[in-house]
C-alpha positions as CSV (number, residue, x, y, z in Angstrom):
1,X,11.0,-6.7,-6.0
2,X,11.1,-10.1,-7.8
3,X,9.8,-11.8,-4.3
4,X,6.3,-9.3,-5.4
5,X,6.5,-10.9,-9.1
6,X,7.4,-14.8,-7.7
7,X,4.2,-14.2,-5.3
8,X,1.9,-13.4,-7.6
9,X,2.9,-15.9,-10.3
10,X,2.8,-18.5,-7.4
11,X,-0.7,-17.2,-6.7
12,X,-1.4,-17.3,-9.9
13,X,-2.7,-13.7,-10.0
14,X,-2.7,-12.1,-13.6
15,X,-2.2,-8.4,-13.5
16,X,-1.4,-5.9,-16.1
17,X,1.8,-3.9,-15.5
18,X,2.6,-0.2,-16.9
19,X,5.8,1.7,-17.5
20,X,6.1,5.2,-16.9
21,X,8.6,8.0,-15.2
22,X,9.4,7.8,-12.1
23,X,6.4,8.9,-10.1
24,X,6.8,10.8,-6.3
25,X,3.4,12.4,-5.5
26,X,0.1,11.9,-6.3
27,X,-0.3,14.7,-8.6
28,X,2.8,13.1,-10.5
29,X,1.0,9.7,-10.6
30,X,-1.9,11.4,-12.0
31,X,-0.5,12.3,-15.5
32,X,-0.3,8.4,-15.6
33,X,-3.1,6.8,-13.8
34,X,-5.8,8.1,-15.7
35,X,-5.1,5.6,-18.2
36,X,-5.2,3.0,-15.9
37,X,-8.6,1.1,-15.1
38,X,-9.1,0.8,-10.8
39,X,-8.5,2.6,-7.8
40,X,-5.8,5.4,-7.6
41,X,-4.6,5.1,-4.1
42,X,-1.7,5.8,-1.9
43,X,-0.1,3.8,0.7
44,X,0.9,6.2,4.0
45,X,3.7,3.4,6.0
46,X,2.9,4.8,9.6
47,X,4.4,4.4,13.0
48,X,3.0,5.2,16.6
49,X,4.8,7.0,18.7
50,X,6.7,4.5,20.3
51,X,7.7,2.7,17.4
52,X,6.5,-1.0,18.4
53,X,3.5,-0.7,15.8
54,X,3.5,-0.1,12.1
55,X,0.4,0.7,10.0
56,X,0.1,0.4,6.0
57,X,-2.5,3.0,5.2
58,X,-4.4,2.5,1.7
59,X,-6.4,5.2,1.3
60,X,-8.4,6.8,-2.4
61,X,-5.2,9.0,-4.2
62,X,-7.8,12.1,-3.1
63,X,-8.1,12.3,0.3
64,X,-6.2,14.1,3.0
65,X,-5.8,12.0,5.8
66,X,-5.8,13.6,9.3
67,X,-3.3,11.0,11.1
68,X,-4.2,12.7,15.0
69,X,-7.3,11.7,14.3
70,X,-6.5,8.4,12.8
71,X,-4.5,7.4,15.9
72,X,-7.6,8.4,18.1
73,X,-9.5,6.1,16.0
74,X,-6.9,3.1,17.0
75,X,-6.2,4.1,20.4
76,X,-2.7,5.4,19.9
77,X,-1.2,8.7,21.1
78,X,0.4,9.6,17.5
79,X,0.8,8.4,14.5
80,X,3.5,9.9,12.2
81,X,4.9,8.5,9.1
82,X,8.1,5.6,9.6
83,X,11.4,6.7,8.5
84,X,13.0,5.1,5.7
85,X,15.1,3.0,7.6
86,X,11.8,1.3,8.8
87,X,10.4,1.2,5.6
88,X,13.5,-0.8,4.2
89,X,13.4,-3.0,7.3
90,X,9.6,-3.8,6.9
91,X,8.6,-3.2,3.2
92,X,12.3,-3.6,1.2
93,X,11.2,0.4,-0.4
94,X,12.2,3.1,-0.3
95,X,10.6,6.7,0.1
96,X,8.4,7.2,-2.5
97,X,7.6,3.7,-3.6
98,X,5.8,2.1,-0.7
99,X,3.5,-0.3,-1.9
100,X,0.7,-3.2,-0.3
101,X,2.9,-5.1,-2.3
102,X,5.7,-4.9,-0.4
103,X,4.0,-6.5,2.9
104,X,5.3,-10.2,1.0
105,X,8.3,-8.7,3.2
106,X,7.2,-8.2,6.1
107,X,7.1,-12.3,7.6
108,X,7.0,-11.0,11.3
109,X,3.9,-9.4,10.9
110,X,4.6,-6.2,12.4
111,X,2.7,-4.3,9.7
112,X,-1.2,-4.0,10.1
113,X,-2.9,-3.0,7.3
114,X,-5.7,-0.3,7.1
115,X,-7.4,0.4,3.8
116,X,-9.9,3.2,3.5
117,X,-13.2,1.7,2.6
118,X,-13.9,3.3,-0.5
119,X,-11.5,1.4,-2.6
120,X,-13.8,-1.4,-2.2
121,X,-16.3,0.2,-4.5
122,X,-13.3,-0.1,-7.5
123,X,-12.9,-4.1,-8.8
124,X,-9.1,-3.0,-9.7
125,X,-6.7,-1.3,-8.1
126,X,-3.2,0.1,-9.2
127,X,-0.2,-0.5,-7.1
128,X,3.9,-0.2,-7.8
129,X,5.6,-3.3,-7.4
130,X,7.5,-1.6,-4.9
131,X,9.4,0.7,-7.7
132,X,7.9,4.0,-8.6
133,X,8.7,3.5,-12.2
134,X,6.0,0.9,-12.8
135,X,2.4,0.4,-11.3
136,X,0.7,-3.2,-11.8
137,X,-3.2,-3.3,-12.3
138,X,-4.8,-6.0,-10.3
139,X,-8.5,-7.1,-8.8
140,X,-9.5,-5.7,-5.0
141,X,-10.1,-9.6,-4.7
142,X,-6.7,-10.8,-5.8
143,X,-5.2,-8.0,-3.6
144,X,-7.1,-9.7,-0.8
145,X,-5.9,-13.0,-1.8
146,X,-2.3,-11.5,-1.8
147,X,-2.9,-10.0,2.0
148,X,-3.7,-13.7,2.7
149,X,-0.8,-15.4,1.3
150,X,1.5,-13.1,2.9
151,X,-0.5,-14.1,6.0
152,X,-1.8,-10.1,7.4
153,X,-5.4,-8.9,7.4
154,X,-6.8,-5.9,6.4
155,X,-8.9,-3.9,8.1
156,X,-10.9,-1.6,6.1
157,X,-12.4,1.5,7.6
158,X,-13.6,5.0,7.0
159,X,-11.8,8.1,5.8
């Protein structure tokens, strides 16, 4: 977790951080985001069905997303969501904390980033620092800046 603070100091990325219980859904989140200025997403860590490709999935806290259709949409088979073995191997999180934040991890790579296109319409968004005890407020465009430090793109789409 302090790699997440270290990149965004080196980045110089100001950001206003939040205490709160520990948060595990989206309808527990939502006691505590409404006080929060931004986007209220959640981050899906996906797999295909072989296991050589990983997928971060941002997408607006109020969507359902249909993953067959998702992996249609990027020519895999399946997608299903990575166990937590992968998401410690990738992300350093665990279940229920999986943040975009957490990609500062991943120096292979092997995550590819999809973010639903919506959140683009929010200049904030709200993110855990890869604990589900705190979220940290930051600009779509410092996100963005983040992504491009850590070196992945994102590829923002429809859902």
């Amino acid at each position: 977790m302090q790699k997440i603070y270290d990149t965004l100091k080196t980045l110089n990325i100001k950001y206003e951080e939040h205490d709160h219980p520990a948060v595990f859904t989206c309808v527990d989140a939502a006691k505590f985001y409404d006080k929060f200025p931004g986007a209220r997403v959640k981050n899906l860590f996906l797999r295909n069905r072989k296991g050589d490709r990983h997928y971060l999935l941002i997408v607006s806290d109020n969507k359902t997303v249909d993953l067959k259709q998702l992996a249609q949409q990027f020519g895999e088979k399946q997608l299903s969501f990575a166990s937590a073995e992968r998401l410690m191997k990738y992300l350093h999180v665990t279940p229920g904390s999986v943040s975009a934040l957490g990609l500062v991890y991943d120096t292979d790579l092997a995550v590819k980033i999809l973010c639903d296109d919506s959140v683009q319409q929010h200049e904030q968004i709200n993110l855990h620092p890869n604990i589900n005890t705190k979220t940290i407020t930051l600009t779509i465009a410092d996100l963005l800046r983040y992504f491009g430090h850590t070196g992945h793109a994102v590829q923002f789409l429809p859902i």
